[in-house]
C-alpha positions in Angstrom: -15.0 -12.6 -41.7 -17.4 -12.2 -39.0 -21.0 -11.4 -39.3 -23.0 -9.2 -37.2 -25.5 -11.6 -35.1 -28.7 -10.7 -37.3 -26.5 -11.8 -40.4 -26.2 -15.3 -38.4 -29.1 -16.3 -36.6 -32.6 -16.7 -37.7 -35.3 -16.9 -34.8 -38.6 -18.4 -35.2 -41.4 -19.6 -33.0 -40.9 -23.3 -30.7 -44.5 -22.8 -28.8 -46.1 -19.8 -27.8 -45.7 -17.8 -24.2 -48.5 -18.8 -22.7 -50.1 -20.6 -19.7 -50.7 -23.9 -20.8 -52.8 -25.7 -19.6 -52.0 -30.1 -18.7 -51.5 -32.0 -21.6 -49.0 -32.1 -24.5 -48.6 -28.9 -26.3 -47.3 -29.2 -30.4 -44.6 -26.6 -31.6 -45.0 -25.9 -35.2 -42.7 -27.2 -37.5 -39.3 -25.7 -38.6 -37.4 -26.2 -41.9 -34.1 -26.9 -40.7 -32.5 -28.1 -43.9 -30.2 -24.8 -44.5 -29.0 -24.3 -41.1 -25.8 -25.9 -39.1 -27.4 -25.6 -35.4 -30.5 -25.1 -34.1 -31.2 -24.2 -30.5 -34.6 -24.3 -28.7 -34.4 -22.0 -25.7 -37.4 -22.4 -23.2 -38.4 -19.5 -20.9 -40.0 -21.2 -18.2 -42.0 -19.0 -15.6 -44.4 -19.5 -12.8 -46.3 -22.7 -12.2 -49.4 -23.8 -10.8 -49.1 -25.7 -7.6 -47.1 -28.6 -8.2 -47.4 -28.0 -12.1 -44.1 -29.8 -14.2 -43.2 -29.1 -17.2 -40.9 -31.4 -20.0 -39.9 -30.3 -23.3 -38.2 -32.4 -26.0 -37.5 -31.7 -29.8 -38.5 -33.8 -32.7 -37.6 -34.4 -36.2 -38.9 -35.6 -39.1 -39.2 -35.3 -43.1 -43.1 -34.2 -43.2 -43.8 -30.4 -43.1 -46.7 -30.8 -40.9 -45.2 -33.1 -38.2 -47.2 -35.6 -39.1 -44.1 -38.3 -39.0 -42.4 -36.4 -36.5 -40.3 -38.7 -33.6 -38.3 -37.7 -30.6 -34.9 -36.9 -31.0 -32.9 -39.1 -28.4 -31.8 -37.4 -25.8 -33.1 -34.2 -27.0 -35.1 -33.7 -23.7 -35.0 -31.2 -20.7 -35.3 -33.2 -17.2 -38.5 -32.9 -15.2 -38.2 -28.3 -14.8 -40.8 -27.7 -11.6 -41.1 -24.9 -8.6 -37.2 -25.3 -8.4 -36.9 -24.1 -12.2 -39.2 -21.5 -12.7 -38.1 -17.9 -14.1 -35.2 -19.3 -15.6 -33.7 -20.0 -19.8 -33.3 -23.6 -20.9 -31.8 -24.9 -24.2 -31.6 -27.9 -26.0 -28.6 -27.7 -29.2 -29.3 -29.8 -32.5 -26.3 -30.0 -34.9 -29.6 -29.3 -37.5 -27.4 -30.8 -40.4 -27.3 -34.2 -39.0 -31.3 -33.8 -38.3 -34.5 -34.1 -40.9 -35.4 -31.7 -42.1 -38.4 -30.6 -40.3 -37.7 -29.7 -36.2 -40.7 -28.8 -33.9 -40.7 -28.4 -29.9 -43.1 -30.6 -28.1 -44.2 -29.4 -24.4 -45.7 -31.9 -21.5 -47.6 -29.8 -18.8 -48.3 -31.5 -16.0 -50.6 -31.5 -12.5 -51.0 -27.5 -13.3 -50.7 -24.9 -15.8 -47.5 -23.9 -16.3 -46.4 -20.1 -17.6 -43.6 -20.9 -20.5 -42.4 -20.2 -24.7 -39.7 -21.5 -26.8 -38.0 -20.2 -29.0 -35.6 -21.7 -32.1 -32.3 -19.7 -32.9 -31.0 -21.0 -36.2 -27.8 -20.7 -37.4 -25.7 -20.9 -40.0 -21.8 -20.8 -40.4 -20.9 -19.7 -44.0 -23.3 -17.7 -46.0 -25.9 -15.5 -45.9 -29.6 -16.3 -44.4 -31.8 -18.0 -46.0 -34.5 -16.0 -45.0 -34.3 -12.6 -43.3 -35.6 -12.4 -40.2 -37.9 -9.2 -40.6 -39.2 -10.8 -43.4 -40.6 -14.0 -41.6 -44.6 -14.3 -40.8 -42.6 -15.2 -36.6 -41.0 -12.0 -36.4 -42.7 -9.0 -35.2 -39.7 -6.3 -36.0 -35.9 -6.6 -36.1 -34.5 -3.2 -34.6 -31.1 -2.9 -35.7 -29.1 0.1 -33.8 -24.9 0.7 -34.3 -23.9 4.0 -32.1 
């Protein structure tokens, strides 16, 4: 049976929209433990001049990152002037991962304008939490005309 979209995806926060500033920028963590896939979609926007931007996903067992370690391949290339205002993801099969997943930003040269965002999924089963009812979520508008 299919499920509507809200019934399989639960969306919490990668890192902040923001302009960050040079320097490594920390995700917090998320529990990935009940979830299939995980996705981490980056919205990167404008740059400062020559400003870069990488963004890889870690894993690890500890629920405040503290053992956290880069998941191989689980890194965007070098995004600059030629990427800006445009979506980027990076797919974990979550059930292979640890546990705990957390995005983890390197600004370079400039400040650069940019969020993530985890979609979680699962493929049998109900949520395991709903999504208006996470701290991340600032309302779940549901409409069927």
């Amino acid at each position: 049976m299919l499920r509507a979209i809200h019934q399989a995806l639960a969306v919490r926060i990668g890192i902040l929209a923001d302009a960050h500033a040079t320097g490594t920028v920390n995700g917090p963590t998320v529990d990935a433990r009940a979830y299939d896939e995980a996705l981490l979609v980056i919205n990167m926007g404008d740059e400062g001049a020559a400003g870069t931007l990488v963004v890889k996903v870690q894993e690890g067992d500890a629920s405040d990152g503290s053992d956290a370690t880069d998941i191989a391949g689980a890194t965007t290339a070098t995004l600059a002037d030629a990427g800006k205002n445009k979506h980027y993801a990076i797919r974990i099969r979550a059930e292979n991962a640890k546990r705990y997943l957390r995005a983890v930003a390197v600004v370079a040269v400039n400040a650069v304008d940019f969020g993530c965002s985890w979609l979680l999924s699962r493929k049998h089963g109900t949520m395991v939490q709903d999504n208006a009812a996470h701290a991340d979520v600032g309302a779940v508008i549901s409409i069927d005309p």
